[in-house]
Every structure is written in structure tokens, then in C-alpha cells.
C-alpha positions as CSV (number, residue, x, y, z in Angstrom):
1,X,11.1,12.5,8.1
2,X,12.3,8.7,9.1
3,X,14.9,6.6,9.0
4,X,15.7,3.4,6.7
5,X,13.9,1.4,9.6
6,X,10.4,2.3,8.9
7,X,7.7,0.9,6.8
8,X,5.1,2.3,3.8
9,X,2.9,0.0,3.2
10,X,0.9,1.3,0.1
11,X,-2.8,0.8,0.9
12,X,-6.1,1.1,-1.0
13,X,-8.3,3.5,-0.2
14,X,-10.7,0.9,0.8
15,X,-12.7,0.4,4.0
16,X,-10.7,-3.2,4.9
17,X,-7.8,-1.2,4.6
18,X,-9.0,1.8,6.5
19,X,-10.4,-0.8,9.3
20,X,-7.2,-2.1,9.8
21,X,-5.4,1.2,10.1
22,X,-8.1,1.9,13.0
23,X,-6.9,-0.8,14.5
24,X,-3.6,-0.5,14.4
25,X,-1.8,-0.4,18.3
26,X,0.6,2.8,18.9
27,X,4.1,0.2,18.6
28,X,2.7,-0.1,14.7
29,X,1.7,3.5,14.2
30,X,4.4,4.9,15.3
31,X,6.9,2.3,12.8
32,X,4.6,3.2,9.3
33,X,3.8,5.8,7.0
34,X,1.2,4.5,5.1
35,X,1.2,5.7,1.2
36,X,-2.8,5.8,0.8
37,X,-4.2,5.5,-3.1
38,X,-7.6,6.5,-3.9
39,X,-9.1,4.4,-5.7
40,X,-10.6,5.4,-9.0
41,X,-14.4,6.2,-9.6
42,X,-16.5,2.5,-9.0
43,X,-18.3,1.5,-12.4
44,X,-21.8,0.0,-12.6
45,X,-21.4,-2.7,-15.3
46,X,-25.2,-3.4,-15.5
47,X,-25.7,0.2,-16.6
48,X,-22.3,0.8,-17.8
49,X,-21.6,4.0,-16.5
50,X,-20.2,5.2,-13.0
51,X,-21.6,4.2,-9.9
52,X,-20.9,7.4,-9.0
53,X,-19.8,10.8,-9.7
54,X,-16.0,12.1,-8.5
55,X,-17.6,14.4,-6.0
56,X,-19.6,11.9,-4.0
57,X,-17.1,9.5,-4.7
58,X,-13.6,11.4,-3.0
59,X,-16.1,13.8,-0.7
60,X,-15.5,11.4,2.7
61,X,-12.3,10.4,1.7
62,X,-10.4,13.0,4.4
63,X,-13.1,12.3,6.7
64,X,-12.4,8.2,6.8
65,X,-8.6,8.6,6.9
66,X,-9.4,10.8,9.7
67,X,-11.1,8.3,11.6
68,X,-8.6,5.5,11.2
69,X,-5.5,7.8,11.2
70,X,-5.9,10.5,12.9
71,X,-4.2,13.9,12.5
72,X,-1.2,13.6,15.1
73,X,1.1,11.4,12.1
74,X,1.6,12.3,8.3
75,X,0.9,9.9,6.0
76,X,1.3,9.6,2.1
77,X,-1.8,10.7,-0.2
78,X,-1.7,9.5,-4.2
79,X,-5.0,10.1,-6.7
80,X,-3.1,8.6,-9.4
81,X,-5.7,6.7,-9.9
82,X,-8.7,8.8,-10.7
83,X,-9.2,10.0,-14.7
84,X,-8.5,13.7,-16.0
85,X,-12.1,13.5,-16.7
86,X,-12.9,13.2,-12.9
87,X,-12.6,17.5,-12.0
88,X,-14.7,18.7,-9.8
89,X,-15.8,22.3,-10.5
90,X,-12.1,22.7,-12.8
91,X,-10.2,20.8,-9.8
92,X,-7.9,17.3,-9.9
93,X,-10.2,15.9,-7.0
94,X,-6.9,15.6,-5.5
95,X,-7.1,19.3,-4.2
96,X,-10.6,18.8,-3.0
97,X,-9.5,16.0,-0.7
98,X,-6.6,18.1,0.2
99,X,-8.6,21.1,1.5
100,X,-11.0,18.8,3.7
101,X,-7.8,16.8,5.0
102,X,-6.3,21.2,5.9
103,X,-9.6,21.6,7.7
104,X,-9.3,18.5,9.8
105,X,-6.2,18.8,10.8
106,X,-4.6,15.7,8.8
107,X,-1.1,15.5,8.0
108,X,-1.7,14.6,4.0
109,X,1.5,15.0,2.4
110,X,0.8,14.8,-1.4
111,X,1.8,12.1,-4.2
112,X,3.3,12.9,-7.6
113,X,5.4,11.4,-10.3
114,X,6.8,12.5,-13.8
115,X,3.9,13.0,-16.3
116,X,1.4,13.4,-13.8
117,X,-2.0,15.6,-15.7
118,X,-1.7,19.2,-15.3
119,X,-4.7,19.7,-13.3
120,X,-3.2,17.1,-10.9
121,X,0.0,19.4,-10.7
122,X,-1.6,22.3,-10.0
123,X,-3.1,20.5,-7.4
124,X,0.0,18.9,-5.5
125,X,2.0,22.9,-6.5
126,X,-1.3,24.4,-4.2
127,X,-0.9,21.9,-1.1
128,X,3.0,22.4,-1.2
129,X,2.5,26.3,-1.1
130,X,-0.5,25.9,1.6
131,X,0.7,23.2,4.3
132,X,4.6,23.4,3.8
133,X,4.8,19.9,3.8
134,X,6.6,19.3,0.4
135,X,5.7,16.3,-1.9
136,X,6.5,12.1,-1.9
137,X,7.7,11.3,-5.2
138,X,6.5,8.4,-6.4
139,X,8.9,7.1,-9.3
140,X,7.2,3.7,-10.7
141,X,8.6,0.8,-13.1
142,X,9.1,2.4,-16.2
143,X,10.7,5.6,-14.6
144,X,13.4,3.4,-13.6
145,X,14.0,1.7,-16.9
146,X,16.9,3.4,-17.1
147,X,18.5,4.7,-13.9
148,X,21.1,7.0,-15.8
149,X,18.3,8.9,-17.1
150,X,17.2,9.7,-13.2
151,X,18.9,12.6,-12.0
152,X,17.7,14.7,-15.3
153,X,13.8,13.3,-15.3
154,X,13.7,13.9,-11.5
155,X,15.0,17.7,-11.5
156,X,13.1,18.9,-15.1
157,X,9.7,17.3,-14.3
158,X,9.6,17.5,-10.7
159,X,12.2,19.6,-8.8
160,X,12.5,22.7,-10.5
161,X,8.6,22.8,-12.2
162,X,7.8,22.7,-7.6
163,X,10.6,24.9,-6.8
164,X,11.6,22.1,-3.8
165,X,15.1,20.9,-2.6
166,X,15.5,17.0,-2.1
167,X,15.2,17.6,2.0
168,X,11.8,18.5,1.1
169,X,11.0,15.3,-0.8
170,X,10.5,11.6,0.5
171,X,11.4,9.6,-2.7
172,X,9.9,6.4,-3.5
173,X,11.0,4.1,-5.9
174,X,8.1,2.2,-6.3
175,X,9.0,-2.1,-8.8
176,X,5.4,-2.4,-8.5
177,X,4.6,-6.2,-9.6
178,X,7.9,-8.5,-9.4
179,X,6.2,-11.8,-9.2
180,X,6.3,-12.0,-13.1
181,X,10.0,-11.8,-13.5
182,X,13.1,-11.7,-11.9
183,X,14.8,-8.7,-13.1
184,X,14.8,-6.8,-9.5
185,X,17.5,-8.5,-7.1
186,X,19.7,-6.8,-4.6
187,X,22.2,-6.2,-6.7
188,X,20.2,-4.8,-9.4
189,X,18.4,-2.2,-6.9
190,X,21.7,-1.6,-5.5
191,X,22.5,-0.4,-9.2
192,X,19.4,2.1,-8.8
193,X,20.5,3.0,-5.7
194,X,23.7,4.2,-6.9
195,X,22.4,6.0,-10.1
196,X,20.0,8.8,-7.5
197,X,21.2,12.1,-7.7
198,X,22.1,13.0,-3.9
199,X,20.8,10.2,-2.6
200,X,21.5,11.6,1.2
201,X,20.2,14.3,0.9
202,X,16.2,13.1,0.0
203,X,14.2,13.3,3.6
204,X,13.3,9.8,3.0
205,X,13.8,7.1,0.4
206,X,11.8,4.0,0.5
207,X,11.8,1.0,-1.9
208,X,8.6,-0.7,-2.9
209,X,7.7,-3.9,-4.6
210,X,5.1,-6.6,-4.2
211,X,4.8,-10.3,-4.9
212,X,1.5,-10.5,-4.0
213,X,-0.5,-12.5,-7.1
214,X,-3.4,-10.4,-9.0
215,X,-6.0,-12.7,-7.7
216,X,-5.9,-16.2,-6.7
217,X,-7.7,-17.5,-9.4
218,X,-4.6,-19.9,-10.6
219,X,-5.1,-21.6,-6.6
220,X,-6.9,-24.6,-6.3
221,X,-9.9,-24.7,-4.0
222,X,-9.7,-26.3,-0.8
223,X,-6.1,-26.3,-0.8
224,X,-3.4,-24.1,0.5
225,X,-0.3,-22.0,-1.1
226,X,2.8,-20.7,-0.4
227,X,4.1,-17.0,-2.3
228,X,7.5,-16.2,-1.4
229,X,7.8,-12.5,-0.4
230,X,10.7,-11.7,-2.8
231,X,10.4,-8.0,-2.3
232,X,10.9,-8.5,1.7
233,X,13.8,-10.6,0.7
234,X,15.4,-7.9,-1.5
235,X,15.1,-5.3,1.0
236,X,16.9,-7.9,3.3
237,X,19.4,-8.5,0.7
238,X,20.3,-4.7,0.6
239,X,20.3,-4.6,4.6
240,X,22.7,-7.1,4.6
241,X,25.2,-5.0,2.9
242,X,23.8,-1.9,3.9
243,X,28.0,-0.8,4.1
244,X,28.5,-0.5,0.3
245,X,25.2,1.2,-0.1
246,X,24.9,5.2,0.0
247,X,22.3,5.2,1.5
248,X,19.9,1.9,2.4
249,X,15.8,2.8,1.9
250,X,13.6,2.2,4.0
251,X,11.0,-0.6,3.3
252,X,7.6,-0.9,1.4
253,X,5.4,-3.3,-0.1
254,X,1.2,-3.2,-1.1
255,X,0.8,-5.8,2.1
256,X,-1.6,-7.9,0.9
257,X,-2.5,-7.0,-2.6
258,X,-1.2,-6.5,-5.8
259,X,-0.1,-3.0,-7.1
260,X,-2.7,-2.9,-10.2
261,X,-6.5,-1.9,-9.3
262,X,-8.8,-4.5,-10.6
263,X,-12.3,-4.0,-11.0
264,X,-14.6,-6.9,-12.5
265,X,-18.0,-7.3,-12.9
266,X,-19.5,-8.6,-9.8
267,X,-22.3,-10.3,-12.3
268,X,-19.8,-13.0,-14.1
269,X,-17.1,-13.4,-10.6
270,X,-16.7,-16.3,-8.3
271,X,-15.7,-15.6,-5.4
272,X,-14.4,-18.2,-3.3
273,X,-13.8,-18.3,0.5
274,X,-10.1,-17.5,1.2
275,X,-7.7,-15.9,4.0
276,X,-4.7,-13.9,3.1
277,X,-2.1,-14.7,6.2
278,X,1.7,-13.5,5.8
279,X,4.3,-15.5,7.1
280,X,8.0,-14.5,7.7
281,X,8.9,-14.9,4.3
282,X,5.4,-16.3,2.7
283,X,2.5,-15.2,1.9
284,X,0.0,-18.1,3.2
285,X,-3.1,-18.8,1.3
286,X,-5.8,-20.8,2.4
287,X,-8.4,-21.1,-0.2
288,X,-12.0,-22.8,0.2
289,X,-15.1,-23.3,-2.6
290,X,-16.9,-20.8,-4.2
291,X,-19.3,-18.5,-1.9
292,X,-22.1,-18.4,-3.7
293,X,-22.2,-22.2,-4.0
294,X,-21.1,-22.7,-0.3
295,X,-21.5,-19.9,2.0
296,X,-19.2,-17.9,3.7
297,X,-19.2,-20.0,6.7
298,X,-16.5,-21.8,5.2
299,X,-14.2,-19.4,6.7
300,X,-14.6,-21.2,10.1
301,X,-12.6,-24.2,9.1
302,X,-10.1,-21.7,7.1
303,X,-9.7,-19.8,9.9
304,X,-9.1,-23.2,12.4
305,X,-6.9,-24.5,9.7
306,X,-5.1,-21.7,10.3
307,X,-4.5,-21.5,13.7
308,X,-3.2,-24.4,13.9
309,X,-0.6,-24.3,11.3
310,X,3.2,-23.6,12.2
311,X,2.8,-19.9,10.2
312,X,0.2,-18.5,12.7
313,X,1.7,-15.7,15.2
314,X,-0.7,-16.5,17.8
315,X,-4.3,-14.4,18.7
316,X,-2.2,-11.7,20.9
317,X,0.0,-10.9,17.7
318,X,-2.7,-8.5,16.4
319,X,-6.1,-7.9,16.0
320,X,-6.2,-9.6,12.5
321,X,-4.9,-13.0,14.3
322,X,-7.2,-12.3,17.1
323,X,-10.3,-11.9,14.6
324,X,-8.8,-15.3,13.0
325,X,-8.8,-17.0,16.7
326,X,-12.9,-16.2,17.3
327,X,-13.5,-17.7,14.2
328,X,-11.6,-20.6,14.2
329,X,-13.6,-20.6,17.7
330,X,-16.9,-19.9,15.4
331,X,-17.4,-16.8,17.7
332,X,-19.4,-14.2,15.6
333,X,-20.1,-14.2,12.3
334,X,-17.9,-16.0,9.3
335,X,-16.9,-12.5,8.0
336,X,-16.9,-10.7,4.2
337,X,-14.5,-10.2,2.2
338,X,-14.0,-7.0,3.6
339,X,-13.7,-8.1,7.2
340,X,-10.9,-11.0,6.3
341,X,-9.0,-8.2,4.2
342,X,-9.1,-6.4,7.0
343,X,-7.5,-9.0,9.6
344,X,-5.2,-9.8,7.1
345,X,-4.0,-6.3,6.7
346,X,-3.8,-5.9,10.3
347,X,-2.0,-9.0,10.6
348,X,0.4,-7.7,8.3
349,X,1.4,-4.4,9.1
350,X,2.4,-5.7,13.0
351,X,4.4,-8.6,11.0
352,X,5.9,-6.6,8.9
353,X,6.7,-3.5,11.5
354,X,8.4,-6.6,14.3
355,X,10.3,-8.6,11.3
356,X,12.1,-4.2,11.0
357,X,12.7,-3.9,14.4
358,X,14.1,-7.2,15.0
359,X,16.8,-6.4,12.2
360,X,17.0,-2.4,13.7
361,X,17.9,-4.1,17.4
362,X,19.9,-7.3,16.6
């Protein structure tokens, strides 16, 4: 499907990360498969129950990925995150996204993993028979606890229960969170690496991990921080000796979040004015005061703090540094939390997509 020179960002199913797929330019399109995970059912604290029910919930999910997407690329599609509980008429809403993506014409290539529900099986067994597209399997952190145990886990629950060949797989071997600890290094993944069963033989493999922080709560207002991208430097790590590899994966990360869905209650949370800017091996954060005590408007001095810091790629880089340009300029207004997540998801995926190609060509 591609080779160890490409990019899956893993994205949430969000409209700041749909906005900036929309605006991604053709040289970043044609570099990523994005891995896109719904997000589970919204809860209403104040009457503690859901906001909504699965069906209205996942019933434009097809139709948004179309708009942003498009139907000419595949891309990844995971529902892990949505609750047994969540069927729709006996279906793993999975399989009702699924048949609105078939009658759009998208390219959805469906997500599973080991001791995924049954319902959400059936589901993912239905699209493989339909579209012919095969399956992305998504192994995650405790999967790979112990990589001996890999080749047996990934042929019992997965292989032979789908009736697929690896060349009809892309693999993912998903760290999740490594900004707690240290364990994950290039020579531990390259142990990982070397435990796969056929590892060139899978019709991708791709290594993800994030170092992105939960939130930025432990950040002082009005002040700025700098988060090393240790999963960007493991995957350059492995690069670097891509010769006594097998086979060297191709790169992911969760841009510019972290891999574990948060929900709080929007009642007791202070949200403070921030931008979310990667750098070539940082994250930059630039965080203000709280927006309900100060307005969003302190986003215009974020944004011309920004601009005219070393870090900054310049307003031609993407649309996520232009956005950050008219603002520092105060052009338009000073932008939600869903329009800065945006920009900096844009920003992001061209970063991430020039930092590959620059290793691919040198």
C-alpha cells in the first residue's frame, strides 16, 4: 500500500481535525494515510446521560470524511472507541459508517485489534468481504508486552478468525503514550521489530507513539514550553540503521494530541488561551490566562509571539502558519479552540510529511 516513507498520523474524529485535512495541499495528501478514530458517544454532565444517541452521533461521520478527504485516497477507519452498548438496530456502528462510506465512494479501510467485541468483528469480517480492501491491524501497548507472544496472538485472533494473508494487512504497532517513561527506544523497538512474524510480507507496517502531554494543565500561564518529540526521534533512531532492520516502518504519531480521549465537564474546566506549534524536534507551547477570565483575544499576542520566534516555518509553510500570520496581524477573529487545533494540525501534518521527505531524498 506504501512504503516506510509515509506518514499515519492518527487523528480524532473531530471537526479541527477534519478542517485541517480539508486543507491539506496535494504534496501532503499524497505523503499520509491518516488512521481516523471515532470518537465515542459525547456525554451531557448536567443531565448525566448522553448528548446523544450512537445513531445521530456516527450518522455524518462518512459524510464529513468525505468532505475533507475525499474518495480518490484510502485512509484508516477505527471505532474502538465507541461502547458494546452503542448498536444500532444489532450493528457495531462501525458497519453503519462503513455502508455510508461504500455508498460514497470512500476508500475506508477498517481498524481492528485482538479482543475487539464481537459485534465489532462481525463488522470489520462484512467490509473485508464487501470492498476487498482487507483490514489495518492496530496492535496497541499491552499487545506488545511481550513481543514473543506476537506471531501466535496475531494469527489466532486475527489472521485465521478473517481468513486474510499478511499482504492483505497494514500492521500498526501502535506505544501510544511514551512521555511517562522511557522504556521505548530504538533499540527496544528494533527488538519488536525483529519478533513480527514475516515482517516483509505485511502490505504496510507503521510505528506509532506520541509525546504529546494529556493536557497542559502542569504549563504555567503566560509562559512558554518546550516537549521533545521522542517518538519522531525513535523513528529516526531506527532510520539511521535502517541496514540491520528487516524491514524499517513507516512513521506515525497522534500530531498534536495525546492518544487517550478525555472528556471533562465543561462546567468545572478552565480553559486557557494556548497554541500547539511543532517544531523539528519540539512541540512548542505557548500558553496565555484563562478564557473565561480574559477572552480569547489573547490569541493575538500568542500568535505574534509566535511568529516571531526562531521555531516558526514561515506563513507560506501551510495553512495552519498562514492562519497564525493573520492573527498575529489581528486579521479576523482571535479563533476557538477548534480553529487553533485546527492550524496546528495543519501545521503539523506538512512538518511532519517535509522532515520524511527530506530524510527519503538526502
Amino acid at each position: 500500500m506504501f512504503d516506510e516513507y509515509h506518514y499515519v498520523p492518527v487523528l480524532k474524529g473531530k471537526q479541527g481535525e477534519y478542517g485541517a485535512l480539508a486543507e491539506a495541499d496535494e504534496r501532503v495528501r499524497s505523503s499520509i494515510t491518516p488512521l481516523i478514530e471515532i470518537p465515542s458517544v459525547p456525554y451531557d454532565f448536567a443531565a448525566e446521560e448522553p448528548a446523544k444517541s450512537a445513531q445521530a452521533h456516527v450518522g455524518e461521520v462518512a459524510k464529513k470524511i468525505g468532505r475533507c478527504w475525499g474518495g480518490e485516497r484510502r485512509f484508516f477507519l477505527d471505532a474502538g472507541l465507541l461502547a458494546e452498548e452503542d448498536q444500532i438496530d444489532g450493528r457495531h456502528p462501525l458497519a453503519v459508517v462503513l455502508d455510508d462510506a461504500r455508498e460514497l465512494g470512500l476508500q475506508a479501510v477498517p481498524v481492528t485489534g485482538v479482543a475487539r467485541s464481537e459485534s465489532y468483528d462481525a463488522a470489520v469480517e462484512g467490509a473485508v468481504s464487501v470492498d476487498q480492501r482487507g483490514i489495518c491491524l492496530r496492535l496497541v501497548g499491552e499487545d506488545l508486552e511481550e513481543p514473543e507472544e506476537l506471531p501466535e496472538v496475531v494469527e489466532a485472533e486475527v489472521m485465521a478468525a478473517l481468513g486474510l494473508k499478511t499482504g492483505e494487512v497494514d500492521l500498526v504497532l501502535d506505544l501510544g503514550s511514551i512521555s511517562a517513561e522511557q522504556r521505548w527506544t530504538g533499540a527496544t523497538v528494533r527488538l519488536l521489530l525483529a519478533a513480527l512474524p514475516e515482517i516483509g510480507d505485511w502490505r504496510s507496517l507503521t510505528l506509532i507513539a506520541s509525546s504529546f502531554p494529556l493536557d497542559l494543565s502542569g504549563i504555567d500561564g503566560d509562559s512558554t514550553a518546550l516537549i521533545p518529540r521522542a517518538e519522531w526521534a525513535i523513528w529516526r533512531a531506527l532510520h539511521a540503521r535502517a541496514d540491520r532492520l528487516g524491514r524499517l516502518p513507516s512513521f506515525g504519531d497522534y500530531a498534536i494530541s495525546h492518544p487517550a480521549p478525555r472528556e471533562v465537564d465543561p462546567r468545572i474546566i478552565q480553559r486557557s488561551a494556548a497554541i500547539r506549534y511543532s517544531a523539528d524536534d519540539e512541540f512548542l507551547i505557548l500558553k496565555g490566562r484563562s478564557i473565561q477570565a480574559q477572552g480569547s483575544e489573547q490569541h493575538y499576542d500568542l500568535a505574534a509571539e509566535l511568529v516571531n520566534r526562531p521555531e516558526f516555518h514561515g506563513e507560506d509553510f501551510s495553512w495552519g502558519d498562514a492562519y497564525v500570520a493573520s492573527r498575529a496581524r489581528r486579521q479576523g477573529g482571535p479563533g476557538s479552540g477548534t480553529t487553533w487545533r485546527k492550524a496546528g494540525t495543519s501545521q503539523h501534518l506538512a512538518l511532519v510529511t517535509t522532515q520524511i521527505a527530506n530524510l527519503r531524498d538526502a
